[in-house]
C-alpha positions as CSV (number, residue, x, y, z in Angstrom):
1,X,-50.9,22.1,10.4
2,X,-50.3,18.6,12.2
3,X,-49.0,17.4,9.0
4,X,-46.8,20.3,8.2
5,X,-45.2,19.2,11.6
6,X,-45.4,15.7,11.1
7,X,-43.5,16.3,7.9
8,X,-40.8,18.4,9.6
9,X,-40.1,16.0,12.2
10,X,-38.9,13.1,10.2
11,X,-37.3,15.8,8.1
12,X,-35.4,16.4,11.2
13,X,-34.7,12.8,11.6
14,X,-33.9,11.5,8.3
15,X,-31.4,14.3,8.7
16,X,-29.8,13.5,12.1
17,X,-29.4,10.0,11.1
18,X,-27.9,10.2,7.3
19,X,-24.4,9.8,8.3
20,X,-22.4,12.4,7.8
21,X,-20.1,13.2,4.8
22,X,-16.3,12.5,4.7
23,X,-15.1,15.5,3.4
24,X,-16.7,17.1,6.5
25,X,-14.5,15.7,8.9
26,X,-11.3,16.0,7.1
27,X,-12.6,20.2,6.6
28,X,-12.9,20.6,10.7
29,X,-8.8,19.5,10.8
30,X,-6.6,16.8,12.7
31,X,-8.8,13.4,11.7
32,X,-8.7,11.0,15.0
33,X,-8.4,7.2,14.4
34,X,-10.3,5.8,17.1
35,X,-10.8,2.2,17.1
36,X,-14.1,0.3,17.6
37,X,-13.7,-1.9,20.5
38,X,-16.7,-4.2,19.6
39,X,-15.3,-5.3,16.1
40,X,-13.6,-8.4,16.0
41,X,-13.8,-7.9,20.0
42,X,-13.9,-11.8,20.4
43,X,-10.6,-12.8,18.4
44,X,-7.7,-14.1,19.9
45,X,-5.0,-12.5,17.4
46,X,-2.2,-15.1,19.3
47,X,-4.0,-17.7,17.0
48,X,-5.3,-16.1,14.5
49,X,-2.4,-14.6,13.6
50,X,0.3,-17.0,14.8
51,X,1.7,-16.8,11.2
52,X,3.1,-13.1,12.6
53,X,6.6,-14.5,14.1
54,X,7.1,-16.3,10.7
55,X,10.9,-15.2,9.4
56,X,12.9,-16.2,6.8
57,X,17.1,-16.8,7.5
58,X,16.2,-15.1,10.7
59,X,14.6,-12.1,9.2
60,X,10.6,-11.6,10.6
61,X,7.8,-11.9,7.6
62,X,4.9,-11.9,10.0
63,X,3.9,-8.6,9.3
64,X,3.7,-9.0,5.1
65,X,-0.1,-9.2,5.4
66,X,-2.5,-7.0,2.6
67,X,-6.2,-6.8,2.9
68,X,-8.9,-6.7,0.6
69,X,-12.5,-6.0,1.7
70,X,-15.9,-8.4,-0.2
71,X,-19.1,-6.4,-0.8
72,X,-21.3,-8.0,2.1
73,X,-18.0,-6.1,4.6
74,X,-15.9,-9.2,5.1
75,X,-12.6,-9.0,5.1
76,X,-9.9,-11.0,3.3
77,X,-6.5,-10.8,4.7
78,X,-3.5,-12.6,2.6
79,X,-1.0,-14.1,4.8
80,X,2.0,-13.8,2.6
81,X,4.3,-17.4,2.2
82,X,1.6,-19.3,3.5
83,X,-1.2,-21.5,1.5
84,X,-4.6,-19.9,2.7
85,X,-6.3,-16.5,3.6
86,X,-8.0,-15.7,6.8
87,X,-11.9,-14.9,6.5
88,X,-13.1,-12.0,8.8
89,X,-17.2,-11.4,9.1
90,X,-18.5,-8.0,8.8
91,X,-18.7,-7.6,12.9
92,X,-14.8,-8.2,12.5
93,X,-15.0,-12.2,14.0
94,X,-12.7,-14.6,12.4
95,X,-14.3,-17.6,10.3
96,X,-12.0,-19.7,8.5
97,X,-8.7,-20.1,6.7
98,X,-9.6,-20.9,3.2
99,X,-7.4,-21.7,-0.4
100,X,-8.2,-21.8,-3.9
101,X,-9.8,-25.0,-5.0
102,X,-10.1,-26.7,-8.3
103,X,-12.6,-29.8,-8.8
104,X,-12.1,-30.1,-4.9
105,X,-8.3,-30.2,-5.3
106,X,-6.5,-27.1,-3.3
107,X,-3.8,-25.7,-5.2
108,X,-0.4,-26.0,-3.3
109,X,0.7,-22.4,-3.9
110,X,-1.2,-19.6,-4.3
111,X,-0.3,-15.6,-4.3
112,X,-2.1,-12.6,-2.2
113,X,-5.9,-12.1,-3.7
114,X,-5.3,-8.4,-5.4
115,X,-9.0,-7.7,-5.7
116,X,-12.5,-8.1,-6.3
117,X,-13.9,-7.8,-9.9
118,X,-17.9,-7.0,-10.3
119,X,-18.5,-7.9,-6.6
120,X,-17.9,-11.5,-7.5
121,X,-14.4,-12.2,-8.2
122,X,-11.0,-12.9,-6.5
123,X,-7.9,-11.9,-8.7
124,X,-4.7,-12.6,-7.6
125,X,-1.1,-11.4,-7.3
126,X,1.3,-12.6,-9.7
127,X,3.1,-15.4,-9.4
128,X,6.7,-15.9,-10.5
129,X,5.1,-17.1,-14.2
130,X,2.9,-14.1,-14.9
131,X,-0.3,-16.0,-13.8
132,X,-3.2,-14.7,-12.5
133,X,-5.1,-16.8,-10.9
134,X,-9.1,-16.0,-10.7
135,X,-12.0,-17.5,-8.6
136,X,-15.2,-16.9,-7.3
137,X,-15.7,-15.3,-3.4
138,X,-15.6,-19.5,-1.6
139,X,-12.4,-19.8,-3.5
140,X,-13.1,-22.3,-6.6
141,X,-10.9,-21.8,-9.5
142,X,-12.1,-20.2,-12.8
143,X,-9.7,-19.5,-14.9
144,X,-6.3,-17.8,-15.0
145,X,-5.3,-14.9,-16.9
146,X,-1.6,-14.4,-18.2
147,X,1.0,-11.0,-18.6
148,X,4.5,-10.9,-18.9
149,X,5.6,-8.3,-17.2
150,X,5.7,-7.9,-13.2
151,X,3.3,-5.7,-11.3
152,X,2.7,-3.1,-8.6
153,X,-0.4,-2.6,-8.1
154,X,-4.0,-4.0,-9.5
155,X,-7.1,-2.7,-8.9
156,X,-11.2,-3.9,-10.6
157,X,-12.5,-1.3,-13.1
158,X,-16.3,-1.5,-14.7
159,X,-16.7,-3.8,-18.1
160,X,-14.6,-6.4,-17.0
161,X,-11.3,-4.9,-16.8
162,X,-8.5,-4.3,-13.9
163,X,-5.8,-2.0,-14.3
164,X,-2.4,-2.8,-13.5
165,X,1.0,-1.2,-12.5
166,X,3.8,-2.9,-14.4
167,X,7.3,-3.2,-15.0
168,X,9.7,-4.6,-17.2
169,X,13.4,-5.2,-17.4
170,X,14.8,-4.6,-21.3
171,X,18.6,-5.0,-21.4
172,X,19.3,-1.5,-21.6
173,X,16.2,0.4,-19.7
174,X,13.6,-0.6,-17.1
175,X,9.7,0.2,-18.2
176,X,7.1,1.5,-15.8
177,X,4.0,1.6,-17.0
178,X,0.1,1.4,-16.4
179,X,-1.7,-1.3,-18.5
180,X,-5.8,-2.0,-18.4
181,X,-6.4,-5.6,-19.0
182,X,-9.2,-7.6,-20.2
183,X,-11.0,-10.1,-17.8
184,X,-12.2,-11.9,-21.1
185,X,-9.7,-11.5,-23.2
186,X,-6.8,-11.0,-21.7
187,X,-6.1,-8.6,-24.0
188,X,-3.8,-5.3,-22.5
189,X,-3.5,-1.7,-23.6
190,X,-0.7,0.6,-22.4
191,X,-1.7,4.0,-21.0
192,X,1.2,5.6,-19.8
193,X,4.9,4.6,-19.8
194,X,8.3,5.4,-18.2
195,X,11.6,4.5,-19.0
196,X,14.7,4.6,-16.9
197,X,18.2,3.7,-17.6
198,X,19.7,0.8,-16.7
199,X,23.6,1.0,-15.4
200,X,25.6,-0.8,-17.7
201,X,29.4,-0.3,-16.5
202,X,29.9,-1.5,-12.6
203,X,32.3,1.2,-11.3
204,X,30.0,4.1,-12.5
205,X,26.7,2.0,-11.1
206,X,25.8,2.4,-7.4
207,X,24.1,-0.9,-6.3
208,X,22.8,-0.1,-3.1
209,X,21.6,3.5,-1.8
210,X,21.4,3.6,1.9
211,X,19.9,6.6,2.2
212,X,16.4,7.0,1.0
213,X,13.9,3.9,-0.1
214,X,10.8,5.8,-1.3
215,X,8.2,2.9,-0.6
216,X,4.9,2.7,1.0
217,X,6.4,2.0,4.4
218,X,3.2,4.3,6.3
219,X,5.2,5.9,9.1
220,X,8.3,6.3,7.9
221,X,9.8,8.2,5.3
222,X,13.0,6.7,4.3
223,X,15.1,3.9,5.4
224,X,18.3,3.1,6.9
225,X,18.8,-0.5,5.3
226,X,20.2,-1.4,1.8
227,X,18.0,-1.7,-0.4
228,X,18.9,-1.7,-4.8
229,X,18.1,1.4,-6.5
230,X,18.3,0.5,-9.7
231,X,15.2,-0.9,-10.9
232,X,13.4,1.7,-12.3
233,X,11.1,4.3,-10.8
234,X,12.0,5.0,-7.3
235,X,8.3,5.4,-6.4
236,X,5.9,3.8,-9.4
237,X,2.9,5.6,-10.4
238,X,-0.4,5.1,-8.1
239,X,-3.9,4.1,-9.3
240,X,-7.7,5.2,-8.2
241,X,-10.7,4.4,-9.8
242,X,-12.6,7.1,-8.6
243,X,-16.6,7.0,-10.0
244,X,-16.3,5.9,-13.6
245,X,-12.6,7.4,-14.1
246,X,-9.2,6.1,-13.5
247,X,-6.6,8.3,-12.0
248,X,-2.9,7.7,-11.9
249,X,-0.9,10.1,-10.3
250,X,3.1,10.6,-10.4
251,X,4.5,10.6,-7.3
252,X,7.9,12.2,-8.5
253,X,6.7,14.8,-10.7
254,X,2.9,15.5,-9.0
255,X,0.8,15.0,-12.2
256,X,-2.5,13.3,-12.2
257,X,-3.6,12.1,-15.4
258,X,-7.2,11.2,-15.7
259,X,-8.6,8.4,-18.5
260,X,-11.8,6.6,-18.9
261,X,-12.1,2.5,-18.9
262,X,-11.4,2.5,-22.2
263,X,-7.7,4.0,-21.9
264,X,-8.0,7.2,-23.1
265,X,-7.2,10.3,-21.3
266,X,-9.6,13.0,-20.4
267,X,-7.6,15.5,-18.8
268,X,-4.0,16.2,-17.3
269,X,-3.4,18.1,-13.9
270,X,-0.3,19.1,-12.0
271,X,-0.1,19.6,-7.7
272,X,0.5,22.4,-6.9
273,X,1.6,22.3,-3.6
274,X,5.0,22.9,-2.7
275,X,8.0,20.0,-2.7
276,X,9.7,19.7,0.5
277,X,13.9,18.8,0.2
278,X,16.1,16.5,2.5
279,X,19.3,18.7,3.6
280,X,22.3,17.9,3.4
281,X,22.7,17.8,6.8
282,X,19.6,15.4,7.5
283,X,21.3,13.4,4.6
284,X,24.2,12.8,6.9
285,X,22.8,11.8,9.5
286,X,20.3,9.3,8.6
287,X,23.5,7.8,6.3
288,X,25.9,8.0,10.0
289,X,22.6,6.7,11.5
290,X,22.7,3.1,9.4
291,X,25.9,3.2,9.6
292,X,26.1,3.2,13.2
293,X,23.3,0.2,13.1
294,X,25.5,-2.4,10.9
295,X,28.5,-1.5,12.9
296,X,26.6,-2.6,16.0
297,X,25.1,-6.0,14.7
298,X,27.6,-7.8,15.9
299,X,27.4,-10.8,14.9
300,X,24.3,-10.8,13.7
301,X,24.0,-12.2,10.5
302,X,21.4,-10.2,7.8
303,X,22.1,-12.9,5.0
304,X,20.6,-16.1,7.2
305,X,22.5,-18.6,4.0
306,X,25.5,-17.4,4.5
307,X,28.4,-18.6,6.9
308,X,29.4,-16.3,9.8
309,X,32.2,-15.3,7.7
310,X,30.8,-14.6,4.9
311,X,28.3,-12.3,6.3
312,X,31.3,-10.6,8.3
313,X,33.1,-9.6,5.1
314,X,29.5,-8.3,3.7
315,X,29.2,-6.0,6.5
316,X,32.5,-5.0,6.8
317,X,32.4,-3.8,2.9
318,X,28.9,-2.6,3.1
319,X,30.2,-0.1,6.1
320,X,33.3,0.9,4.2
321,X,31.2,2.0,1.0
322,X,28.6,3.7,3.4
323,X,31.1,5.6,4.8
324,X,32.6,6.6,1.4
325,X,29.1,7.3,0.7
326,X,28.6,9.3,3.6
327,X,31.6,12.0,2.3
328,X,29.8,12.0,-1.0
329,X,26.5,13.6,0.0
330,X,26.7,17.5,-1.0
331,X,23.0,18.0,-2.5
332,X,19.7,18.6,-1.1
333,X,17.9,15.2,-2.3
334,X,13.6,16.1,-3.1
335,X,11.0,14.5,-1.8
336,X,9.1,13.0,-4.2
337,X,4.8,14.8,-3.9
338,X,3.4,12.2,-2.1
339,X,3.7,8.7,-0.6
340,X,0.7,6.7,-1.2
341,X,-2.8,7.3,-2.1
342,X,-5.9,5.9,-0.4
343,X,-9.6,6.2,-1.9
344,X,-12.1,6.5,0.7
345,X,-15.9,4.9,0.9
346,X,-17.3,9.1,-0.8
347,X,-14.9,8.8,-3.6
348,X,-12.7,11.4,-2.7
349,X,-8.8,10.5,-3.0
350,X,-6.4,10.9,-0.2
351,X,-3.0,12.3,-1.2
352,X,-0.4,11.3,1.7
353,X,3.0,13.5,2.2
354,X,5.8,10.9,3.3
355,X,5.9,12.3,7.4
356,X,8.2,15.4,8.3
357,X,9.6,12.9,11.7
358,X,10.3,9.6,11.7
359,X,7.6,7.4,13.8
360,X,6.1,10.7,14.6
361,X,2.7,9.0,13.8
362,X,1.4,11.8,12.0
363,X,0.0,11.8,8.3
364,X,-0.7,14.9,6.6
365,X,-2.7,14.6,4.0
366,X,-4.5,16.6,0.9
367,X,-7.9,15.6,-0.5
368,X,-8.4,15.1,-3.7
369,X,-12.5,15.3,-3.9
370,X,-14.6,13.5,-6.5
371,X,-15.5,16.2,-8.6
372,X,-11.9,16.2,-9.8
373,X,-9.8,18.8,-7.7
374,X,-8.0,19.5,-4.5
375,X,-11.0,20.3,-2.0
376,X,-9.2,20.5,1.6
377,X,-6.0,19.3,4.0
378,X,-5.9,17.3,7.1
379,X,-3.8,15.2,8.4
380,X,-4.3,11.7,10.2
381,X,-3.2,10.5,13.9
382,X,-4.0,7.9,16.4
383,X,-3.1,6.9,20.1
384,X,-3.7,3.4,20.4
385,X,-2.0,2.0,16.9
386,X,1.4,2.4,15.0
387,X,-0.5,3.4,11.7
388,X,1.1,1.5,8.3
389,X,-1.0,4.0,5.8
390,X,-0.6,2.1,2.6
391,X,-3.7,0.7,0.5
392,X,-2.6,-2.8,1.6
393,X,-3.2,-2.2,5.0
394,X,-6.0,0.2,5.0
395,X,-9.3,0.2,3.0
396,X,-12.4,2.3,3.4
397,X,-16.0,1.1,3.7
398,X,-19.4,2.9,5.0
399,X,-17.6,5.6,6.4
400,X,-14.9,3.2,8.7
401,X,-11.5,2.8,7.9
402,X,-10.5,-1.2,9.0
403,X,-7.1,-1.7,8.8
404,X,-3.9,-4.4,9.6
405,X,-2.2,-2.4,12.1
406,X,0.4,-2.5,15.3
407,X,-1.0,-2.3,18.3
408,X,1.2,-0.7,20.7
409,X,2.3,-1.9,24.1
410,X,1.2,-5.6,24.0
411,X,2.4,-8.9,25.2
412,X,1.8,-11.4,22.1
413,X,1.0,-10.5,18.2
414,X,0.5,-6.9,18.1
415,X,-0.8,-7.4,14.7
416,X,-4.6,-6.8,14.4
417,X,-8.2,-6.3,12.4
418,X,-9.2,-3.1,13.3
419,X,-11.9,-0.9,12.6
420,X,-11.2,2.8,12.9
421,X,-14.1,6.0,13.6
422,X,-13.0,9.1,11.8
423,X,-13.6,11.8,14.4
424,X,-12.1,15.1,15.1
């Protein structure tokens, strides 16, 4: 009998203390962000991230930072247009500002590290020749893998392989496509492809749209700056290796297709949840809305190379198309399924809606589980940070989320490391 109870007491505990299950806590509803106060409790982020009031002719680039997280918990954080990456421990204190070396020599321009390949690898970003430059985890060079096409999005497979989100430019269509590439070889194989028309006569092109970017910009779901809308896929496919499978999912038409690391497809499977439409009437007044902002810059100049005059005649051309523009809208515009997607430390992917209000802080979100289906909805909020939801800025290990995000109402770099409880 004293071992039967024995035996049900550590039962008991083993049970108490086995954390508990994702999937749990996004089932019980609104998912609370709440940040951990004691990780990285003893940075100063003035220095550390002094590199956050960085601009470029006058525009700020501070906040173009990604992170990548190494096995042991570190953290990697790429600090875009500058020659190193900061090195965070697992308890969230700063250690060093490091580069990639080769035979002690550091290399005088290097891109964002994309990812980590069998635990023991840094890949990185693309640079402007197709190089992909590789080391090991301390930053010494080993070798440099080549494509010719620019990317999206990479992410580590097993067997040596990282799949990639590509594009291409052909002189009459732009390419999207998903591509798995070979750490050996450098070998690639296309898995899925998407073409899209390129304008070819000017008056029947439209350069700029100033209505609706859909990008990963977290809270916000469409912007009110110019931006060019014609190179290729407004939104480009998204990527999850999820267990021993690779899932890429379409924002604009909701399918997820499903292949193993070899490229070939298991299965194909369509969202079924409904497609929500910008009115006509929203349409207008986000377009009167950026209107309204050039005609009140002033002076301001949002092309820092050009003389005063020269940026005068720009805005004064950009506001007369806009307003043009603006009698043009007559059609309900859809949103495409989803914004981004986020894998989480159980394998379960995380399907973001773009927000229903501006800054509203709010994420809705559906869960994709790891047996292949739609399992749940939730949605995602926090009091003490302007979330950015984007895989760049968030990544999930043990159960946290740590994440490169706004703190609101501070004096100094808002910018911080931060690790995030899911609670309810």
């Amino acid at each position: 009998m004293k071992k039967l109870i024995l035996a049900a007491v550590f039962a008991l505990i083993a049970a108490s203390a086995s954390p508990q299950k994702l999937i749990d806590i996004y089932n019980k509803g609104t998912v609370k962000l709440v940040p951990d106060a004691e990780y990285g409790q003893t940075n100063n982020w003035n220095t550390v991230f002094n590199s956050y009031y960085d601009t470029i002719y006058g525009a700020p680039m501070g906040d173009r930072k990604s992170l990548i997280m190494l096995p042991d918990g570190s953290v990697l954080v790429n600090n875009r247009y500058r020659n190193f990456y900061s090195k965070f421990a697992p308890d969230g204190k700063f250690e060093k500002e490091f580069g990639i070396t080769n035979n002690g020599r550091r290399f005088q321009k290097t891109e964002g590290i994309a990812g980590v390949l069998n635990g023991k690898i840094l890949y990185s970003d693309l640079d402007n020749m197709g190089n992909m430059v590789c080391s090991d985890l301390d930053g010494n060079y080993i070798k440099t893998l080549k494509l010719d096409y620019m990317t999206r999005q990479m992410i580590p497979l097993s067997n040596n392989k990282i799949a990639v989100v590509g594009w291409v430019i052909w002189s009459d269509r732009f390419r999207d496509f998903v591509a798995i590439v070979d750490y050996i070889t450098n070998r690639q194989k296309v898995i899925w492809d998407h073409f899209t028309d390129r304008c070819k006569e000017a008056e029947h092109c439209k350069l700029f749209n100033y209505q609706y970017n859909f990008e990963d910009h977290g809270n916000v779901s469409y912007s009110t700056m110019p931006y060019i809308n014609n190179l290729g896929m407004s939104l480009p496919p998204k990527i999850a290796w999820l267990g021993n499978k690779l899932v890429v999912a379409i924002p604009a038409t909701g399918e997820i297709l499903v292949f193993d690391s070899d490229g070939n497809q298991i299965s194909k499977d369509k969202i079924d949840w409904a497609v929500n439409e910008i009115s006509v009437e929203e349409q207008k007044k986000i377009q009167q809305k950026a209107i309204d902002k050039f005609k009140n810059m002033g002076e301001t100049r949002f092309a820092g190379w050009a003389s005063p005059e020269e940026n005068r005649r720009a805005r004064e051309t950009l506001i007369s198309e806009m307003e043009a523009d603006l009698g043009k809208i007559s059609e309900p515009i859809q949103i495409p399924y989803f914004s981004t997607v986020l894998q989480d430390s159980d394998n379960n992917l995380l399907f973001f809606e773009f927000p229903k209000e501006e800054n509203s802080n709010k994420f809705n979100v559906w869960v994709y589980g790891n047996e292949g289906s739609f399992v749940g909805h939730s949605s995602f909020v926090c009091d003490d940070y302007t979330l950015q939801i984007t895989p760049s800025k968030m990544v999930f290990y043990n159960g946290y989320i740590y994440g490169l995000q706004l703190k609101k109402n501070v004096n100094g770099v808002p910018l911080s490391l931060v690790r995030y409880k899911l609670t309810n």
